[in-house]
DSSP file (Angstrom, degrees, kcal/mol; ACC not computed):
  #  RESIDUE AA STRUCTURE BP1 BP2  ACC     N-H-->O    O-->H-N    N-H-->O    O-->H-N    TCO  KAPPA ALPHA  PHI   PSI    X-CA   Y-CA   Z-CA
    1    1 A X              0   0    0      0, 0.0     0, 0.0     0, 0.0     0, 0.0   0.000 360.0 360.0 360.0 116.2   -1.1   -5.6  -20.4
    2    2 A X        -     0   0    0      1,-0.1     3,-0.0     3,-0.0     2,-0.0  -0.311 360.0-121.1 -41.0 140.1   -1.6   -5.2  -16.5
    3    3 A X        -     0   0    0      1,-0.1     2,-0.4     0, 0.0    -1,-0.1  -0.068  40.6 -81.4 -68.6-171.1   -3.2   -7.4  -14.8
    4    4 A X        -     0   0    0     40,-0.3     2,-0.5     2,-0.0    -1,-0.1  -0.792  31.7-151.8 -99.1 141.1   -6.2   -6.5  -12.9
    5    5 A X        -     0   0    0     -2,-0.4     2,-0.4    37,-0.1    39,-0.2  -0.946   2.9-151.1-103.9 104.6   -6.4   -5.1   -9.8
    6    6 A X        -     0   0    0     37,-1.7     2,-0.6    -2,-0.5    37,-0.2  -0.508  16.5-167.7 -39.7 101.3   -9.5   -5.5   -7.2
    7    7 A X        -     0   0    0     -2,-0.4     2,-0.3    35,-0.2    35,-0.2  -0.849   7.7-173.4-106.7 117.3  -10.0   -2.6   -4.9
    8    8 A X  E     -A   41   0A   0     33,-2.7    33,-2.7    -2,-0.6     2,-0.6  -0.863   2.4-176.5-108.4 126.7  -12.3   -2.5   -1.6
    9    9 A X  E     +A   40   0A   0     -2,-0.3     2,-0.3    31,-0.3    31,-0.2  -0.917   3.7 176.5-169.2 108.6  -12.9    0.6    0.4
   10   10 A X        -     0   0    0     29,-2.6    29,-0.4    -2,-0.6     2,-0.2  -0.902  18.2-142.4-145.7 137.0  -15.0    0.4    3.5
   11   11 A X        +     0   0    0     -2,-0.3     2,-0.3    27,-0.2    27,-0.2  -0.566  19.4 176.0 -81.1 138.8  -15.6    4.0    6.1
   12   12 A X  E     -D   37   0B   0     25,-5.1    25,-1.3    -2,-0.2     2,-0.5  -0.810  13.5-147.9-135.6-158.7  -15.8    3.9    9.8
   13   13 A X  E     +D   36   0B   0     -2,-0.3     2,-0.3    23,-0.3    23,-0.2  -0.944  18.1 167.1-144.2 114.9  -16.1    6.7   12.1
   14   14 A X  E     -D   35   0B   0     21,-3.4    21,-1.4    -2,-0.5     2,-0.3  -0.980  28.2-121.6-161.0-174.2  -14.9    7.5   15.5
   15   15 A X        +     0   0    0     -2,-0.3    56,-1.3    19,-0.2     2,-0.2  -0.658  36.4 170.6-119.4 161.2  -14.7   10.8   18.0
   16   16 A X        -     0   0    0     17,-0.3    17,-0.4    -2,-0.3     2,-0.3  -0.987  26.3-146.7-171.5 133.0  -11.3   12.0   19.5
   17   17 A X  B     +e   73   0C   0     55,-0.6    57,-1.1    -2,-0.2    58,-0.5  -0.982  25.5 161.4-144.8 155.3   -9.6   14.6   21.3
   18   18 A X  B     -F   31   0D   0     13,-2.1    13,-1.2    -2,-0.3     2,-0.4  -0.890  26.5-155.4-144.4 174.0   -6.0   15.8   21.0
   19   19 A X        -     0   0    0     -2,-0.2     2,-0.5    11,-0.2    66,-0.4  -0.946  23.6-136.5-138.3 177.7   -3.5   18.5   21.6
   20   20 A X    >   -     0   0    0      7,-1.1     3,-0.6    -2,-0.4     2,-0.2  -0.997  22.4-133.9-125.2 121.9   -0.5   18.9   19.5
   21   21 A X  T 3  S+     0   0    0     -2,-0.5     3,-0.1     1,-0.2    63,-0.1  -0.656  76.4  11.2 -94.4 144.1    2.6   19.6   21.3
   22   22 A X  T 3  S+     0   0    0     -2,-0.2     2,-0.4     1,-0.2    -1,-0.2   0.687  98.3 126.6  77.7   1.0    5.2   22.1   20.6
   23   23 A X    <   -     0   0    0     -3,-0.6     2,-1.7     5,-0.1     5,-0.3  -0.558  57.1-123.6-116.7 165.3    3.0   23.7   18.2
   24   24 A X        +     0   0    0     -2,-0.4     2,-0.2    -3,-0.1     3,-0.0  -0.411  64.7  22.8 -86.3 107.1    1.8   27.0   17.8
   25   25 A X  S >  S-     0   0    0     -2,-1.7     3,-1.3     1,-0.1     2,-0.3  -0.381 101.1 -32.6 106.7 173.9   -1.5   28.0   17.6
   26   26 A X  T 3  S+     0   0    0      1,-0.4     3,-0.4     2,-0.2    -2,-0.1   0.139 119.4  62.8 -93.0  -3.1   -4.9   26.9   18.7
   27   27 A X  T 3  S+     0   0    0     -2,-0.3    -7,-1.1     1,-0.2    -1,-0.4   0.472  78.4  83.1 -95.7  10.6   -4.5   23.4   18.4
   28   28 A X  S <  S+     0   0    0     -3,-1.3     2,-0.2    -5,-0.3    -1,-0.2   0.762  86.0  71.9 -61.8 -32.5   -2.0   23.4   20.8
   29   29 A X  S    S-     0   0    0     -3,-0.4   -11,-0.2     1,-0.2    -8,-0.0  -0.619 106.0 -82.2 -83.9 135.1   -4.8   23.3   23.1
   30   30 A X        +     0   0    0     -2,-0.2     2,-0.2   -13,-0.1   -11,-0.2  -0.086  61.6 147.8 -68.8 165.9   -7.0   20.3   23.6
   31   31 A X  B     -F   18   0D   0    -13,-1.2   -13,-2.1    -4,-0.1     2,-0.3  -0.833  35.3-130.9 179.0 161.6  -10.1   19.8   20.7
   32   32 A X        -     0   0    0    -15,-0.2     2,-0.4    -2,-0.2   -15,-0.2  -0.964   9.7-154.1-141.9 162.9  -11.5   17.1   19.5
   33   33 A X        -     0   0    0    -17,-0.4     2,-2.0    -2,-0.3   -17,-0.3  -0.957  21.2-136.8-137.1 137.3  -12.3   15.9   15.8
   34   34 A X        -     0   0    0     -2,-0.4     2,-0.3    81,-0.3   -19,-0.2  -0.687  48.2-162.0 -94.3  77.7  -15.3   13.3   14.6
   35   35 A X  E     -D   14   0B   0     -2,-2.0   -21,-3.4   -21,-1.4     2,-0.5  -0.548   8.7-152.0 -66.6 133.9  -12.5   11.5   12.1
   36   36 A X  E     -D   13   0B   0     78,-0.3    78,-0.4    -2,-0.3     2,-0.3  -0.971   7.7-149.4-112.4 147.2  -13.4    9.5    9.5
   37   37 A X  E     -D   12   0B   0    -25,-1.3   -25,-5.1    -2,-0.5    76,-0.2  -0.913  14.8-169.2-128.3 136.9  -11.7    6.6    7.6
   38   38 A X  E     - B   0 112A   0     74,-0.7    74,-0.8    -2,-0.3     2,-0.3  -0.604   5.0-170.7 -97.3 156.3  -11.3    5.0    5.0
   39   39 A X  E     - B   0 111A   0    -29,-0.4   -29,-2.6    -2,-0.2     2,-0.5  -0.853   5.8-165.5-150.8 123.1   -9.7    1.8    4.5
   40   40 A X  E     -AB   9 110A   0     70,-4.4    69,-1.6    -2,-0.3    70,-1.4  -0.877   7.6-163.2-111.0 136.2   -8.9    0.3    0.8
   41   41 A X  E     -AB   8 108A   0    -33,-2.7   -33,-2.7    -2,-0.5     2,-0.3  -0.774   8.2-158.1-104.2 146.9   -8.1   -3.3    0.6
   42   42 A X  E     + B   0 107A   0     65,-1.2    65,-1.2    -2,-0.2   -35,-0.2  -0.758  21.5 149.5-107.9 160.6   -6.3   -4.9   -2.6
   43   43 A X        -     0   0    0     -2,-0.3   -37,-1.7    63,-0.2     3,-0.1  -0.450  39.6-135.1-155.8 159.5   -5.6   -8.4   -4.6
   44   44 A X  S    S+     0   0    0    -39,-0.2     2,-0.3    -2,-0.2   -40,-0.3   0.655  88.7  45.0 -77.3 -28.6   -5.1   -9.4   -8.0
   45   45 A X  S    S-     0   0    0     60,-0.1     2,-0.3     7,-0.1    60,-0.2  -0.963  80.7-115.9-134.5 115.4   -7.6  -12.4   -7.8
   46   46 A X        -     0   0    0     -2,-0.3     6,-0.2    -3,-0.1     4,-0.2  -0.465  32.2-117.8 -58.3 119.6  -10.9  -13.0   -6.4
   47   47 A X        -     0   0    0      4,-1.9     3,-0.4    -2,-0.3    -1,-0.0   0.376  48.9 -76.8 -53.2-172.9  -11.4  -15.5   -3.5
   48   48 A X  S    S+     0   0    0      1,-0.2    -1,-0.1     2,-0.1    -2,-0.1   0.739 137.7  45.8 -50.2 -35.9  -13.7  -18.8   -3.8
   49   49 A X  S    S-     0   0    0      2,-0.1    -1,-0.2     1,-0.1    -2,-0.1   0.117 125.9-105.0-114.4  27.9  -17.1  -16.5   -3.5
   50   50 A X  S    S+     0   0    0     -3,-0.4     2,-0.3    -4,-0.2    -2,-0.1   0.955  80.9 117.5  41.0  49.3  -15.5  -14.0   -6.1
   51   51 A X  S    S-     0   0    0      1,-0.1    -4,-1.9    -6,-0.1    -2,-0.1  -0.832  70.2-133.1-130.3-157.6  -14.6  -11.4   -3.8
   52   52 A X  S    S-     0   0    0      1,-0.6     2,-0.2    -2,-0.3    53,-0.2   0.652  92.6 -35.0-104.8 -37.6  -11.5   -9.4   -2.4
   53   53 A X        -     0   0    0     -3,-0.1    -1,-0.6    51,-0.1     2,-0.3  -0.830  69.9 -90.0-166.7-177.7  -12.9   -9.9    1.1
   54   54 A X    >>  -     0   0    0     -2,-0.2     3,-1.7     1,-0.2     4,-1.6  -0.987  33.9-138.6-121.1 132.5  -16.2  -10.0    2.8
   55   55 A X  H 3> S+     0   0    0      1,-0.3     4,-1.3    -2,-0.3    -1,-0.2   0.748  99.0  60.9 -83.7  -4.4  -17.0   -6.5    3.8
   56   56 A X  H 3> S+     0   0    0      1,-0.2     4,-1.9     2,-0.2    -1,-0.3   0.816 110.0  43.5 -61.0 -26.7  -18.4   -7.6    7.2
   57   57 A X  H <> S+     0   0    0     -3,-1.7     4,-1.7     2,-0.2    -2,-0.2   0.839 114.8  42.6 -95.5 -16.1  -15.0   -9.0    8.1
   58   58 A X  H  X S+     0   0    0     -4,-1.6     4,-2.9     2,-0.2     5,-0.3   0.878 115.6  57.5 -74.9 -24.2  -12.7   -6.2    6.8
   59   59 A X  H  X S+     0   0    0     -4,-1.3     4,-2.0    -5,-0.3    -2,-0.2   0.978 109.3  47.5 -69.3 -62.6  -15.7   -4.0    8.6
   60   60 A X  H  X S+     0   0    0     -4,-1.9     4,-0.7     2,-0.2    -1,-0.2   0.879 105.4  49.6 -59.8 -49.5  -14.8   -5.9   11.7
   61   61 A X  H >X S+     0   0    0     -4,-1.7     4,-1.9     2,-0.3     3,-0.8   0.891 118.8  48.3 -30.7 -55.3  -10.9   -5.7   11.9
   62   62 A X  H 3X S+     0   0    0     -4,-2.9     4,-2.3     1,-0.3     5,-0.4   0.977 104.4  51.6 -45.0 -62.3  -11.6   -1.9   11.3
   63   63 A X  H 3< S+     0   0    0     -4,-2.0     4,-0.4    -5,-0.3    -1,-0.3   0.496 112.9  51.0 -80.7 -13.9  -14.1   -1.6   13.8
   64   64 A X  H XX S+     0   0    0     -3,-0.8     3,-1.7    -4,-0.7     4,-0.7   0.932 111.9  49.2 -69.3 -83.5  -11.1   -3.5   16.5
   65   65 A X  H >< S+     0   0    0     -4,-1.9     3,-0.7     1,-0.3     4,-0.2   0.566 115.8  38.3 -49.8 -59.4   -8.7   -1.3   15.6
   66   66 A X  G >X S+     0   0    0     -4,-2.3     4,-2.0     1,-0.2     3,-0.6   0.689  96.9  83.3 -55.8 -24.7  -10.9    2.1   16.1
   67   67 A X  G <4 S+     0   0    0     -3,-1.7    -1,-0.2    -4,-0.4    -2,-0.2   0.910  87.4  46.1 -21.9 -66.4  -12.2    0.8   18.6
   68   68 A X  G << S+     0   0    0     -3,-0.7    -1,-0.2    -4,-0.7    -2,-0.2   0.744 108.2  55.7 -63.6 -26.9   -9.5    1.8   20.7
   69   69 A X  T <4 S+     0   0    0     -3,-0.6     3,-0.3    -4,-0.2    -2,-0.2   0.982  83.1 110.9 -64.3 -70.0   -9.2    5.4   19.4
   70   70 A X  S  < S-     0   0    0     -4,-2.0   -54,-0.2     1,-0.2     3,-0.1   0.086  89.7 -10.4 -82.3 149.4  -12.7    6.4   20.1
   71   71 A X  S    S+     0   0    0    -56,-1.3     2,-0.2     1,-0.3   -55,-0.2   0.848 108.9 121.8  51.6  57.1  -13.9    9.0   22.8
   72   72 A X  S    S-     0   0    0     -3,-0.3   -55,-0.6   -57,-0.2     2,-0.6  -0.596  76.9-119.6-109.1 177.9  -10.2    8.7   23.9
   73   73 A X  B >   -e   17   0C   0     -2,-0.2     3,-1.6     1,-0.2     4,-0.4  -0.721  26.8-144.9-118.0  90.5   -7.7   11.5   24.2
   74   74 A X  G >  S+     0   0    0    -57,-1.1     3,-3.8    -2,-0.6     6,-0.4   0.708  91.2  68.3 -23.0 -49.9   -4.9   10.1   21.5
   75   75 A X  G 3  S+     0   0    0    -58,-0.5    -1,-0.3     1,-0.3     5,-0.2   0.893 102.3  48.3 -43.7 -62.3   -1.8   11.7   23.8
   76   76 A X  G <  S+     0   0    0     -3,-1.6     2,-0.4     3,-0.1    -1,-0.3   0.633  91.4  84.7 -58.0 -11.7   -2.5    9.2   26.4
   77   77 A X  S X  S-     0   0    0     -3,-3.8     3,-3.1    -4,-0.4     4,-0.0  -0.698  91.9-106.1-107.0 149.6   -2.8    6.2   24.5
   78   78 A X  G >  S+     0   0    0     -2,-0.4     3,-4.7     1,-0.2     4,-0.3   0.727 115.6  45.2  -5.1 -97.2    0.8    4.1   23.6
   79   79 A X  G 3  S+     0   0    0      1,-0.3    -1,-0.2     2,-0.1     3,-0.1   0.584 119.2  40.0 -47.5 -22.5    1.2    5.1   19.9
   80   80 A X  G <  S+     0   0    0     -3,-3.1    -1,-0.3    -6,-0.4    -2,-0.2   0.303  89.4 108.6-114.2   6.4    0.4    9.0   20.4
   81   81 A X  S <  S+     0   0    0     -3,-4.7    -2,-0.1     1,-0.2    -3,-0.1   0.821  97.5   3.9 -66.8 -35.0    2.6    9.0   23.9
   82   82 A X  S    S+     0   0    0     -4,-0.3     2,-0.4    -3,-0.1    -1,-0.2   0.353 125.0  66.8-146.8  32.1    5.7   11.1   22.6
   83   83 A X  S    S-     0   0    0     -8,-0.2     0, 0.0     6,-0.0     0, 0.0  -0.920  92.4 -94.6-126.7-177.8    4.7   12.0   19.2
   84   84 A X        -     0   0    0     -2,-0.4     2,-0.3   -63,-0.1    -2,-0.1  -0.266  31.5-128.9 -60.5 161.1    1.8   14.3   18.0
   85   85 A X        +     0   0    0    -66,-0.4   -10,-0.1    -4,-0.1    -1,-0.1  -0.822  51.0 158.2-131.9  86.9   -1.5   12.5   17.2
   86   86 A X     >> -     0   0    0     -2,-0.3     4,-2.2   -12,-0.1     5,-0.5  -0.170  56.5-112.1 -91.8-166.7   -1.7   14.1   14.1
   87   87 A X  H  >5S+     0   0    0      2,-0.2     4,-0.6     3,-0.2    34,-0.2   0.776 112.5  63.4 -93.7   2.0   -3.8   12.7   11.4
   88   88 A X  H  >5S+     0   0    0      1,-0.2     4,-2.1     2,-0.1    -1,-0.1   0.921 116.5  30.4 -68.6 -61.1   -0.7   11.8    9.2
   89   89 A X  H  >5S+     0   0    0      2,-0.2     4,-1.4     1,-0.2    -2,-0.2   0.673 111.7  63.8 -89.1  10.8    0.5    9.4   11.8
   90   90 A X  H  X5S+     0   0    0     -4,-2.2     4,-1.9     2,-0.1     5,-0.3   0.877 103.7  51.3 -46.6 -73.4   -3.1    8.4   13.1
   91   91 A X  H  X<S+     0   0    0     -4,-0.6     4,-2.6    -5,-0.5    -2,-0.2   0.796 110.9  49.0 -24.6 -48.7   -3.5    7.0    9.5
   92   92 A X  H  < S+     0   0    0     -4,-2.1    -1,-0.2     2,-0.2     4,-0.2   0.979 109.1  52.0 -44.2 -72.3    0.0    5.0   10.0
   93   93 A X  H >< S+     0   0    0     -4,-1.4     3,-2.7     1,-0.3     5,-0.3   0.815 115.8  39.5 -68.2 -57.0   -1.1    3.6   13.2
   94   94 A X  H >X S+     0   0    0     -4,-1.9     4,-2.2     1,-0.3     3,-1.9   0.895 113.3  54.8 -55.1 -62.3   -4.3    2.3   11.8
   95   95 A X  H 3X S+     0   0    0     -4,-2.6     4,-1.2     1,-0.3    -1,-0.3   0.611 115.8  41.4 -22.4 -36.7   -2.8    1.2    8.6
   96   96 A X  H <4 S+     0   0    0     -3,-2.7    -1,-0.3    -4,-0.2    -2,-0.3   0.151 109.8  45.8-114.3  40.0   -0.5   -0.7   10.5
   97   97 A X  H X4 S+     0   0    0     -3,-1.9     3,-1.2    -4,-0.2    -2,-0.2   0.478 119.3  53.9-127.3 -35.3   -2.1   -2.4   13.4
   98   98 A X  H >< S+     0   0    0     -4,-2.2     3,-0.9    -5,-0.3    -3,-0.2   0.924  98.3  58.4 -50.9 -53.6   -4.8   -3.3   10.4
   99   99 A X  T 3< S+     0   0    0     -4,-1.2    -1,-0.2     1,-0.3    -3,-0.1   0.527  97.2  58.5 -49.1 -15.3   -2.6   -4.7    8.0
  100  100 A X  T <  S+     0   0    0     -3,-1.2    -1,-0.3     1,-0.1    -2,-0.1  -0.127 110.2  49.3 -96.2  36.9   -1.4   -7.6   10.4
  101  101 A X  S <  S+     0   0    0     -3,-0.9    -2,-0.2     2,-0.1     2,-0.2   0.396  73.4 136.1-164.8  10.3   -5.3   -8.7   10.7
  102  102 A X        -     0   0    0     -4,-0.1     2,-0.1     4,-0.1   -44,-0.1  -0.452  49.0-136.5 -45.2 126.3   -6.2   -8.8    7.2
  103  103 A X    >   -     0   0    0     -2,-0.2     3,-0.7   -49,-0.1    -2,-0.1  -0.509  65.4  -6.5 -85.1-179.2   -8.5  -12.2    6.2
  104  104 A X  T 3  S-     0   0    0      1,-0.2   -51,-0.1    -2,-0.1    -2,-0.0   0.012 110.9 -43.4  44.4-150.1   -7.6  -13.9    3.1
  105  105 A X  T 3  S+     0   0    0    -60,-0.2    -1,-0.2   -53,-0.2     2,-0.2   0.058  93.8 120.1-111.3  18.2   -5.2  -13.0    0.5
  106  106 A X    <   -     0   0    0     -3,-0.7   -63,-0.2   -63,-0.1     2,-0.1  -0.522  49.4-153.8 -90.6 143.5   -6.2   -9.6    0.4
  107  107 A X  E     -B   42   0A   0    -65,-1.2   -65,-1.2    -2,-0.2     2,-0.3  -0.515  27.3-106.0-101.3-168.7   -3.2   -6.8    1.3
  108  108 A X  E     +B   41   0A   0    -67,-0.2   -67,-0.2    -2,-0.1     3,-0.1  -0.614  35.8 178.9 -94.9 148.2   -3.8   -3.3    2.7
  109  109 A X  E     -     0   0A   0    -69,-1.6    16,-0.5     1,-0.3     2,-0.3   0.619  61.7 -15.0-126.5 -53.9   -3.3   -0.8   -0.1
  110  110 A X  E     -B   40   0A   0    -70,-1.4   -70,-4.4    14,-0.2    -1,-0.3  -0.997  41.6-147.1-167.2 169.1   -4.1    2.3    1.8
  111  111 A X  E     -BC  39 123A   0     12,-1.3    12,-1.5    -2,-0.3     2,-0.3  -0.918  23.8-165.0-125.7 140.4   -5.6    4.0    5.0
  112  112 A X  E     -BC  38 122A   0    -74,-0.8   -74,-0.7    10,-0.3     2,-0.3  -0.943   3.9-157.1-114.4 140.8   -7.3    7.7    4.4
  113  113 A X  E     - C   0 121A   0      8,-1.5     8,-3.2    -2,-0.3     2,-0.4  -0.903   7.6-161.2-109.2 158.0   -8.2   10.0    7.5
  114  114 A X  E     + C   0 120A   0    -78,-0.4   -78,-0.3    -2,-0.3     6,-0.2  -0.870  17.7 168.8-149.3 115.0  -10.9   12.8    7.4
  115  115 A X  S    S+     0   0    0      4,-2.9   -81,-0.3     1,-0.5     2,-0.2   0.514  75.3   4.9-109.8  -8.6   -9.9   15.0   10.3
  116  116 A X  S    S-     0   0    0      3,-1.6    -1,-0.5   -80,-0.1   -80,-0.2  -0.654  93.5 -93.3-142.8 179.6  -12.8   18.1    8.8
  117  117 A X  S    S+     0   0    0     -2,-0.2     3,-0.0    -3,-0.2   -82,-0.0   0.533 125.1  35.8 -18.0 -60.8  -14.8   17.7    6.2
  118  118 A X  S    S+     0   0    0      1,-0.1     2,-0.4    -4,-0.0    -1,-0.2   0.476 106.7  69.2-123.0 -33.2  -12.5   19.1    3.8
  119  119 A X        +     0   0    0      2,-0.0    -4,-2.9     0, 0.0    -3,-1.6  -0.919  52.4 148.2-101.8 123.3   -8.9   17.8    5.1
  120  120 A X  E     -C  114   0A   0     -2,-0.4     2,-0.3    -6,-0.2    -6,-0.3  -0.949  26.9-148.5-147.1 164.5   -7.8   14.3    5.0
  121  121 A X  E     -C  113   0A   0     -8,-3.2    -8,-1.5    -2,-0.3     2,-0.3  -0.986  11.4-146.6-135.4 140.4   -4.2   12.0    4.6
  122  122 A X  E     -C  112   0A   0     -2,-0.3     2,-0.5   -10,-0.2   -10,-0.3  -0.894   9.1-158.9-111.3 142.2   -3.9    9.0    3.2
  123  123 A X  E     +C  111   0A   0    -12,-1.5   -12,-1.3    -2,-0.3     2,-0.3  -0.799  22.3 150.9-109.4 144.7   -1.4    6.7    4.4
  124  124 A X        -     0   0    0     -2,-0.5     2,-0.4   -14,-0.2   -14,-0.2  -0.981  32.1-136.5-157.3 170.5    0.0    3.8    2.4
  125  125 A X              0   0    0    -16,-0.5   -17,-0.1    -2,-0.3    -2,-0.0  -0.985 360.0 360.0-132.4 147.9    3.7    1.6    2.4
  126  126 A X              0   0    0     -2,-0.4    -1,-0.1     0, 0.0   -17,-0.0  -0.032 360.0 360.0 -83.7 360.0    5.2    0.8   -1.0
């Protein structure tokens, strides 16, 4: 029998503009996207106060991390300087600068971005 797995899922939000270099067509040109994120936290066992984490502190770690993304233009900033800031490797970036700043015993399992409505990527490391 598997053991059991605990999963924890909190959204944040933040606004963005990008251009995608080297590609063809109309996002080559700067735009901007109201992304949203998901972020699932994991662990096999439940803490002292029976949870996975408390979501005001995974809520905060997010809310550092995006922090820095929003109402920025992604090219400029370090991580998006000489690759695209698409939402595959937004999702990375977030995933990994989050994963070092976990509390407890809780891992990262996976990072989703929403760049529409309708389009999203989830990032996650095995």
């Amino acid at each position: 029998m598997t053991p059991p797995i605990y999963e924890l899922t909190v959204e944040r939000h933040f606004s963005a503009a990008h251009a995608l270099r080297s590609y063809q067509g109309p996002c080559a040109r700067v735009h901007g996207h109201n992304y949203r994120v998901e972020v699932c936290v994991a662990a096999a066992a439940l803490d002292e106060l029976d949870m996975v984490v408390d979501f005001g502190d995974l809520k905060r770690v997010c809310d550092e991390v995006i922090e820095a993304l929003d109402h920025t233009m992604l090219n400029d900033l370090e991580p998006f300087a000489t690759r695209n800031a698409t939402s595959e490797r937004i999702a990375e970036h977030i995933y990994r600068e989050i994963g070092g700043r976990l509390p407890g015993s809780a891992h990262l399992s996976w990072v989703r971005v929403w760049e529409t409505p309708t389009s999203a990527v989830t990032y996650r490391e095995e």
